[in-house]
Backbone as CSV, one residue per row, in Angstrom:
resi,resn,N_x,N_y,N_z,CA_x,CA_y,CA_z,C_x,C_y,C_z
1,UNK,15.720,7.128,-11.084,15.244,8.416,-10.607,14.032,8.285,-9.700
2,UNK,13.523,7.102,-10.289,11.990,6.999,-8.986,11.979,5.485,-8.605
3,UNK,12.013,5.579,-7.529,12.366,4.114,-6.904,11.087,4.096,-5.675
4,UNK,10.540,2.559,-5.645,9.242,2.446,-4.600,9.525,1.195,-4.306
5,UNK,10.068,1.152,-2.538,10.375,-0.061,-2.036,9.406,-0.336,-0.809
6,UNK,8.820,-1.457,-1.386,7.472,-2.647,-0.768,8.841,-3.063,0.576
7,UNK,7.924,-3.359,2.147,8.605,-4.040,2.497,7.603,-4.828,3.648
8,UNK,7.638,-5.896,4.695,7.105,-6.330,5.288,5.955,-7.244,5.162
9,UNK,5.752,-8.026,4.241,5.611,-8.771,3.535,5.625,-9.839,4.836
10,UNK,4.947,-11.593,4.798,5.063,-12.604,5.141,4.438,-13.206,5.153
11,UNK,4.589,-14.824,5.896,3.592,-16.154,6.187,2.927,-15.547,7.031
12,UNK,1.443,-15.535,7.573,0.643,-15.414,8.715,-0.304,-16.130,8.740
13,UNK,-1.097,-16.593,10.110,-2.096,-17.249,10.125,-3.531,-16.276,10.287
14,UNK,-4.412,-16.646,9.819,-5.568,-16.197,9.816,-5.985,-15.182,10.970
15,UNK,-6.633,-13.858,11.077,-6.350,-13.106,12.679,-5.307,-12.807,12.636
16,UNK,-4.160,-12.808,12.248,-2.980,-12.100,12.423,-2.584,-10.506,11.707
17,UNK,-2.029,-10.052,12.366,-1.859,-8.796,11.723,-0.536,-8.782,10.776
18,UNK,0.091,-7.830,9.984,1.103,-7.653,9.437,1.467,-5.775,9.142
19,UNK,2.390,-5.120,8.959,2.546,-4.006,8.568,3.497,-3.443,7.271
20,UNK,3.173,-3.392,6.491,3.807,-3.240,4.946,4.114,-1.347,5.043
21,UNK,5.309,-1.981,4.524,5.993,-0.514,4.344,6.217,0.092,3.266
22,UNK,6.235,1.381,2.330,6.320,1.425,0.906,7.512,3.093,1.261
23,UNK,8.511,3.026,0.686,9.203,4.263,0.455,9.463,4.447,-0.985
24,UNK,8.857,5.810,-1.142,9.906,6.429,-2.446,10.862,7.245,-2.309
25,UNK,11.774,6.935,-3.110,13.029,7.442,-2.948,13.607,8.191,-4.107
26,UNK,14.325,8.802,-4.601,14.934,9.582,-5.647,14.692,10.912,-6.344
27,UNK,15.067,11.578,-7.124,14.747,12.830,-7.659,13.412,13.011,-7.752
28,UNK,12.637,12.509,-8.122,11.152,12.109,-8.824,10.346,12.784,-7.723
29,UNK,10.550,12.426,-6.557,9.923,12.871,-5.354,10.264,13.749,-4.903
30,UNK,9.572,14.302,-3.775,9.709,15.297,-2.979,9.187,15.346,-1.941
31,UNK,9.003,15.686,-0.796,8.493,15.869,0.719,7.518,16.781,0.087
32,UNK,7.522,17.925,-1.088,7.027,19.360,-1.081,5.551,19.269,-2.317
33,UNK,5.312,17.352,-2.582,4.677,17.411,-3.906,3.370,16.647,-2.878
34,UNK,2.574,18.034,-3.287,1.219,18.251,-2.348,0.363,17.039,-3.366
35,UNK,0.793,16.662,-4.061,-0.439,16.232,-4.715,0.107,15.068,-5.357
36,UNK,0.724,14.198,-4.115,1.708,12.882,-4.168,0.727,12.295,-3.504
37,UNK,-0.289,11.192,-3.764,-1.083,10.241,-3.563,0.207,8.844,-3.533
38,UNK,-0.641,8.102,-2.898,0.442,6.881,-1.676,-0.955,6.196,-1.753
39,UNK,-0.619,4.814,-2.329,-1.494,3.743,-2.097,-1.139,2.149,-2.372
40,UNK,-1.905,1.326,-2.197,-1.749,-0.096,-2.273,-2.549,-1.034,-3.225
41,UNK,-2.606,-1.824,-3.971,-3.188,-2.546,-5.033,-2.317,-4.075,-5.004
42,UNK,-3.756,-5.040,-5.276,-3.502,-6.094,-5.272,-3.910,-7.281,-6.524
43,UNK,-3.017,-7.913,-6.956,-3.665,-8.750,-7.833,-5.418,-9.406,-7.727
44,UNK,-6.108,-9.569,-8.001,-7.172,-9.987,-8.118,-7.835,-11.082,-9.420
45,UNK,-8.309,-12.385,-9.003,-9.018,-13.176,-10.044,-9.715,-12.333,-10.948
46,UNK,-9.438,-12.309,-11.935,-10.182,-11.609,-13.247,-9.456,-10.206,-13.105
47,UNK,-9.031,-9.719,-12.667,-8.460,-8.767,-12.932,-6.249,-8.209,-12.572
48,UNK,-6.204,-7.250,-13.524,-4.772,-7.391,-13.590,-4.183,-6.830,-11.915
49,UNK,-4.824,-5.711,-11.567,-5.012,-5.357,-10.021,-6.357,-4.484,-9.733
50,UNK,-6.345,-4.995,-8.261,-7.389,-4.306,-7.832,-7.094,-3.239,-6.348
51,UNK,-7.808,-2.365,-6.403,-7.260,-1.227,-5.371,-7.536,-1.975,-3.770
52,UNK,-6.613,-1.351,-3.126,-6.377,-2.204,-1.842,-6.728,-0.754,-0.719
53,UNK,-6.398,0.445,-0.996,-6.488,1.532,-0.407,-5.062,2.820,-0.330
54,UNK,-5.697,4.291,-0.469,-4.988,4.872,-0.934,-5.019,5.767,0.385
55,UNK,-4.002,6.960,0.083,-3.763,8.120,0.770,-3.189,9.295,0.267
56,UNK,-4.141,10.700,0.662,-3.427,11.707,-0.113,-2.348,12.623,0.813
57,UNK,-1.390,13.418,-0.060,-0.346,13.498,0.840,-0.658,14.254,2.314
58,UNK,-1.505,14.773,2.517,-1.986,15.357,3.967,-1.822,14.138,5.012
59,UNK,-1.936,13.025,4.353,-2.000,11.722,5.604,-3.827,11.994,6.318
60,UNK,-4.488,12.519,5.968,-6.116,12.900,6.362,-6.598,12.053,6.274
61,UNK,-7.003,12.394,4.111,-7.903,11.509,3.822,-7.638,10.206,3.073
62,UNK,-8.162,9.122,3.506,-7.794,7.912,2.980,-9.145,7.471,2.294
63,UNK,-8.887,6.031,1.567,-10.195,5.107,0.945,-9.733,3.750,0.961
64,UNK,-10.482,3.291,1.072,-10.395,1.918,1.344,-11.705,0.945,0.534
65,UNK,-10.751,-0.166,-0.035,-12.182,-1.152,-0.708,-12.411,-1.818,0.427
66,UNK,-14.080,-2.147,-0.243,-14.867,-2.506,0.691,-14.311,-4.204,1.689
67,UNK,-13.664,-4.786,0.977,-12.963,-5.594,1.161,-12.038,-5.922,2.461
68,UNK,-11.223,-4.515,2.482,-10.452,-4.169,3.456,-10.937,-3.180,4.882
69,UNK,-11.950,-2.640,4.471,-12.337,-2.112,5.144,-12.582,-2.007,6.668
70,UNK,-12.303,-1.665,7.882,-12.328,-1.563,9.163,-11.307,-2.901,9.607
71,UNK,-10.467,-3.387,8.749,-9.325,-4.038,9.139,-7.641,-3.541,8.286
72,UNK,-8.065,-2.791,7.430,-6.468,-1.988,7.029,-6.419,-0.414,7.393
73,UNK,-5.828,-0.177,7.523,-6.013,1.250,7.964,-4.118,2.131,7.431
74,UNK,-4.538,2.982,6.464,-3.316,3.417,5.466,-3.002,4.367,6.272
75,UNK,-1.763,4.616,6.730,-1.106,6.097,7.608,0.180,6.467,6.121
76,UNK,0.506,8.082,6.874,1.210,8.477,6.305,2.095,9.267,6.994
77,UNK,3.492,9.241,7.280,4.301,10.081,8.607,4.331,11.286,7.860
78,UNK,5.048,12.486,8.480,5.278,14.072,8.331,6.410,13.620,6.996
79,UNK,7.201,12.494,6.919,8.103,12.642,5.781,7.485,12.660,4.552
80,UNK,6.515,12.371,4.559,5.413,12.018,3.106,6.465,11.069,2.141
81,UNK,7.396,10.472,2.158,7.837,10.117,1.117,7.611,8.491,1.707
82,UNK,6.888,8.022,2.292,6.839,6.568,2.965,5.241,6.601,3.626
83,UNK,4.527,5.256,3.508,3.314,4.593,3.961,3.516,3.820,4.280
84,UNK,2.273,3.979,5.268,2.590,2.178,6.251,0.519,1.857,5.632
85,UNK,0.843,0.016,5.277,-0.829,-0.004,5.262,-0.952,-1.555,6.592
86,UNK,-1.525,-0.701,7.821,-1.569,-2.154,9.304,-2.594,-2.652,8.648
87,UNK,-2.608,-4.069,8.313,-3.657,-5.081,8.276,-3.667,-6.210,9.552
88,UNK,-4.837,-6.059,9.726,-5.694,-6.882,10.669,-6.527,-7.927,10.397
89,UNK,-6.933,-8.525,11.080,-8.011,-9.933,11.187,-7.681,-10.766,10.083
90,UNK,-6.290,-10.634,9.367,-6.175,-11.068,8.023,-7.016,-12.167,7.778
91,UNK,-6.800,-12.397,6.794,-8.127,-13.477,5.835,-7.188,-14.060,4.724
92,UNK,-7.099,-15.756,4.226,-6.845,-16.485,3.499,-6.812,-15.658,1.903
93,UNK,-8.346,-15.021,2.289,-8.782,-14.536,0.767,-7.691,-13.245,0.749
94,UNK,-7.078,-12.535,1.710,-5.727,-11.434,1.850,-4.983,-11.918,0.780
95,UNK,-4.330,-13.294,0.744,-3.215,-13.397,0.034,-3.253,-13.033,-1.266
96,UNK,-1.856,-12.407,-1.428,-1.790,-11.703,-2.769,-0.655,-11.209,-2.469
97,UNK,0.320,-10.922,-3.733,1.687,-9.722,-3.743,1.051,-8.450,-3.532
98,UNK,1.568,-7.262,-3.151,0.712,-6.116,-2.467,1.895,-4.964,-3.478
99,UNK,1.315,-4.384,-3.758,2.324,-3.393,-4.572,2.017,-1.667,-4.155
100,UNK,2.694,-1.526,-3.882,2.964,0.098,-3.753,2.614,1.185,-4.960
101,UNK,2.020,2.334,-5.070,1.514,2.759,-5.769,1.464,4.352,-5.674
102,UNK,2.400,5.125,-6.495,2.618,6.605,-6.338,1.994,7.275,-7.421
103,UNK,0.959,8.190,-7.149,0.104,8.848,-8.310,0.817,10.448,-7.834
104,UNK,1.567,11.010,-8.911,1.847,11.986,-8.970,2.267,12.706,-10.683
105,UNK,1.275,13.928,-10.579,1.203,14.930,-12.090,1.248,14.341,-12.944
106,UNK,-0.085,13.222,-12.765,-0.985,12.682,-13.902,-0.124,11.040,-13.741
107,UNK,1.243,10.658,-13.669,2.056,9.269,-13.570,1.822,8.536,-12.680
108,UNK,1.344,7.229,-12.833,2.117,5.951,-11.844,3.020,5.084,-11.495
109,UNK,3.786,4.901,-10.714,4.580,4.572,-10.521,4.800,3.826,-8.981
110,UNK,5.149,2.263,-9.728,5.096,1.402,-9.251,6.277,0.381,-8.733
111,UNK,6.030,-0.402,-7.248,7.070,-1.004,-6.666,7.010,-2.327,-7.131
112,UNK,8.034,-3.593,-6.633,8.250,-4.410,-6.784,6.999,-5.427,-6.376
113,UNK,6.431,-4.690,-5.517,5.771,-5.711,-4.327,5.900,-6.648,-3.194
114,UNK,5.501,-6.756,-2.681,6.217,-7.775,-1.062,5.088,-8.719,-0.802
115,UNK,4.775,-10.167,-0.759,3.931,-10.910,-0.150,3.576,-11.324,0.292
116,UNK,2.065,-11.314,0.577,1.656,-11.784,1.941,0.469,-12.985,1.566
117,UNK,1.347,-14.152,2.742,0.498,-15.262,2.507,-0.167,-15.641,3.764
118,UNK,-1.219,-15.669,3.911,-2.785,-16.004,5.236,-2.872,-17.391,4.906
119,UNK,-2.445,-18.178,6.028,-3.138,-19.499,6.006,-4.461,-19.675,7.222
120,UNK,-5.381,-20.740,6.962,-6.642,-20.598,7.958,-6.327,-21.619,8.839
């Protein structure tokens, strides 16, 4: 009923960009659920994940860890049911599986993940 497919994922070298795609798909969703948050989270040393950057369904306002900051930049099209997160200047320390992340009426719900590996 609720399905979240990670896609665009790969090898890159350091400075390189990549663009990860996340769709939800099935009953669960809706184009019409105003208060369908769209975001990204990444494994992290010492921790189980750590936030990578989110978006609320307006496609407006976004957040971003400090981490990512002025090199990912989270969009959201008029379909609301799909995010794109463009990463830039990637960094070694980037690598990680990247997982998709739907906060809607209080639930999360989560994708497979797609990975991305930065060599220097």
């Amino acid at each position: 009923q609720a399905q979240l497919v990670e896609s665009g994922g790969g090898s890159v070298q350091a400075g390189d960009s990549l663009r990860l795609s996340c769709v939800a798909s099935g009953r669960t969703f809706s184009t019409f659920d105003y208060d369908m948050d769209m975001g990204w989270y990444r494994p992290a040393p010492g921790k189980e994940c750590e936030f990578v950057a989110r978006i609320d369904w307006s496609g407006v306002n976004t957040s971003y860890a400090e981490a990512v900051k002025g090199r990912f930049t989270n969009t959201r099209p008029n379909t609301k049911l799909t995010t794109y997160l463009r990463m830039s200047s990637l960094k070694p320390e980037d690598t990680a599986m990247y997982y998709c992340d739907v906060q809607l009426r209080g639930v999360n719900y989560w994708g497979q993940g797609t990975q991305v590996t930065v060599s220097s």
